[in-house]
C-alpha positions as CSV (number, residue, x, y, z in Angstrom):
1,X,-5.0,-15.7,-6.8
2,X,-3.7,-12.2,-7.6
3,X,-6.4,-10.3,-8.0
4,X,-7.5,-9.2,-4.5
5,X,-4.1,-8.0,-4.2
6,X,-3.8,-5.9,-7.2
7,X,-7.4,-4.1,-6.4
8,X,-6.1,-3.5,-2.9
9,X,-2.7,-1.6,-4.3
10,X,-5.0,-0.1,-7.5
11,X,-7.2,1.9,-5.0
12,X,-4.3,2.8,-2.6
13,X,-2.5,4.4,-5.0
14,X,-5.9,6.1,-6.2
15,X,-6.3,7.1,-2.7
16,X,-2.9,8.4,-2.3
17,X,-3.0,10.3,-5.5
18,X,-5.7,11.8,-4.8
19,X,-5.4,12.9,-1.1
20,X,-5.9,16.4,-1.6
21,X,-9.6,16.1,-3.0
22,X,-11.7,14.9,0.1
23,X,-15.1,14.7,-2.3
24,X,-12.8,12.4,-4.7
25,X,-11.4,10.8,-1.9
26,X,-14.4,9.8,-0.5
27,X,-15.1,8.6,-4.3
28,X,-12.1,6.8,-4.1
29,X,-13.2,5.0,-1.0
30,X,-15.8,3.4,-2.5
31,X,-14.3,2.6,-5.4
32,X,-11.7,1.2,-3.3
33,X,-13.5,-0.9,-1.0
34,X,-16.0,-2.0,-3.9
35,X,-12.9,-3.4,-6.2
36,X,-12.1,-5.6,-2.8
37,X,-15.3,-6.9,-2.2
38,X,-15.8,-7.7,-5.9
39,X,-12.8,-9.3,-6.5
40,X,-12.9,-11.7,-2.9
41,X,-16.3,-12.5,-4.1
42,X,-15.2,-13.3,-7.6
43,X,-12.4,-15.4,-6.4
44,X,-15.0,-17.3,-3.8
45,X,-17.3,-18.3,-6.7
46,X,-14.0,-19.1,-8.9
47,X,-13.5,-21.7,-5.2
48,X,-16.8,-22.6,-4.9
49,X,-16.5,-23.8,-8.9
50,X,-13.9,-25.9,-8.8
């Protein structure tokens, strides 16, 4: 299950990219913390399925 992962690394880059900007950073945070939670929760019910 790969995707967690690759939301984690997506939004750190984002965040690193975009350290400068502390309005877009904060953006990014959410973004960030949103593409976790989304993807944990889509992999639980994928579980949860099966």
């Amino acid at each position: 299950m790969a995707t967690p992962c690759n939301s984690i690394s997506a939004g750190s880059i984002l965040i690193y990219l975009l350290k400068g900007n502390p309005y877009v950073f904060e953006i990014n945070y959410f973004i960030f913390f949103g593409g976790i939670l989304s993807s944990y929760l889509l992999a639980w019910m994928l579980f949860k399925k099966e």
